[in-house]
C-alpha positions, 0 to 999 in steps of 0.5 A: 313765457316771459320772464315777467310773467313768470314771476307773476304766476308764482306770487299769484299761485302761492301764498306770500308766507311761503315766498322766499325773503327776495320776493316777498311781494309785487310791490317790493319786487321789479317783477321785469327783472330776473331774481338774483343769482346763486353764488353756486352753480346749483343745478335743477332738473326737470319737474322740480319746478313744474308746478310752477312753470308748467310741465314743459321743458323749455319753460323750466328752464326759463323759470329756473334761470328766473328763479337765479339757477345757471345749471341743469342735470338730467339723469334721463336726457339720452331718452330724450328726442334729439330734437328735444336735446337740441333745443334744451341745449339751444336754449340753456346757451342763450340763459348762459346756463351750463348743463350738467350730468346725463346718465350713461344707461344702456341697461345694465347699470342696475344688474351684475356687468362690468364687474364680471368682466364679460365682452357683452357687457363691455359691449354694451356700455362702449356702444352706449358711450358712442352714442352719448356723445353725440347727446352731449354735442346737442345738450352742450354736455361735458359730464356723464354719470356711470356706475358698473352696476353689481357685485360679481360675488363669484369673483374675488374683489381685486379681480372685480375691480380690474374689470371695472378699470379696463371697461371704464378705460375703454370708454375714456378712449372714447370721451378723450378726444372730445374733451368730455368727461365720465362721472362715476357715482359711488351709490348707497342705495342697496349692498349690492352695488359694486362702487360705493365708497370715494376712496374706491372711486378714486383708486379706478380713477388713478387705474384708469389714469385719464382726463375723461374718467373722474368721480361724481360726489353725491352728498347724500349717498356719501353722507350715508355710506362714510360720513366725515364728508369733507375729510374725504372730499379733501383726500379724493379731491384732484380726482372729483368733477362734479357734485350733488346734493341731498339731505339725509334722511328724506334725500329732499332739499338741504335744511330739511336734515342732517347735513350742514350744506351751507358749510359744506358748500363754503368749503367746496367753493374755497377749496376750489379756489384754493386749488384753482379747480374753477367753478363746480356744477352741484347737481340738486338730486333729491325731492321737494320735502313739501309737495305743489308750489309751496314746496317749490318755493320752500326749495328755493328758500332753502338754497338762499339759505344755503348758499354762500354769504 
């Protein structure tokens, strides 16, 4: 679909209140020309927008990159068909767009595993490394999301976490050599997950001591585990590779909670600049706070209100 089109569709489809300030109207907009782009490298994921665009992948992708968006995540992207993973990656290289995190999932993310320390554990998520590679190779991926699953409460905490640390260091050996890097997301969403603070994050990052194992900082998870967010973001800061975004409550768009995310956005851009940490990907993982296109258009508001002056 052409990019004319597009923008066409979303004033046709959704009331003119509800548009944000840089397409109010047909009139005052070049409907040939793209919508300007984010100053942050914001990154969607699929069915964000499918109101909009539709449910097919390749025609969010082009709305997104429309709508002024230069990055993608998709927890989901190794259930993907690899024709499919090559053709998004294809794609994203042709709109100059980077992709963000993929989930390395092979099961057992969500149960008692590597903290136990147990060879099939072990096993499992080497092999499931193995294959992200390949995944990332088609989708032009560098960053992968992992998590090491449940507490093993009969085990002492120390113990737990050198589990961790050797498992984790396993597949960095892994990611090494292709210059990709393993994202772990310290979680809020139940007790008994074993990594759930940044500053745990950042203890098995010096343990396993390697380019290819950094820590993703989720906002929202952070915001609700401890809070004071630039404080830790400042003090875990060398070891972080990527964020993403949620509001709290709601985990939906920013501006629809708590969380100041236009100042927290300004102090990631000028710290990296600060630190020469180049551009950072934010994953934008939550819901629309309203649902069909006027929430989608609400979205986009949100962000142009967020971002930086």
């Amino acid at each position: 679909m052409k990019r004319r089109d597009f923008t066409k569709n979303i004033i046709a489809g959704t009331g003119l209140a509800t548009l944000p300030s840089f397409a109010k109207s047909a009139d005052q907009v070049n409907l040939a020309t793209p919508q300007p782009v984010f100053k942050l490298k914001y990154a969607p994921h699929f069915g964000m927008f499918q109101n909009s665009a539709g449910k097919d992948e390749i025609d969010q992708l082009k709305f997104m990159h429309e709508m002024g968006f230069r990055a993608l995540e998709d927890n989901g992207m190794m259930g993907r068909s690899p024709e499919l993973q090559k053709k998004i990656g294809d794609t994203m290289a042709k709109l100059d767009m980077s992709m963000g995190v993929f989930v390395i999932d092979g099961g057992d993310n969500w149960k008692t595993s590597l903290a136990t320390g147990k060879q099939e554990f072990k096993d499992v998520f080497v092999n499931t490394c193995k294959k992200a590679v390949e995944v990332a190779k088609r989708c032009n991926a560098k960053y992968m999301t992992i998590v090491p699953g449940y507490f093993e409460r009969n085990l002492p905490i120390g113990v737990q976490t050198a589990n961790v640390i050797d498992a984790f260091r396993r597949g960095a050996e892994i990611f090494e050599p292709h210059g990709l890097v393993m994202v772990m997301e310290p979680l809020s969403d139940n007790a008994d997950l074993f990594l759930r603070h940044s500053d745990q994050s950042y203890l098995i990052c010096k343990a396993v001591n390697s380019p290819s194992c950094k820590i993703l900082f989720d906002m929202w998870h952070m915001q609700r585990n401890e809070g004071r967010m630039t404080q830790h973001m400042d003090w875990v800061w060398d070891e972080i590779a990527y964020f993403q975004i949620g509001d709290e409550p709601g985990r939906k768009e920013p501006t629809t909670g708590e969380v100041n995310y236009k100042f927290l956005f300004k102090h990631i851009h000028e710290k990296a600049k600060a630190t020469n940490r180049g551009e950072f990907i934010l994953g934008m993982e939550h819901g629309n706070s309203i649902g069909g296109k006027e929430g989608e258009m609400k979205l986009i508001e949100a962000y142009r209100a967020s971002d930086l002056a």
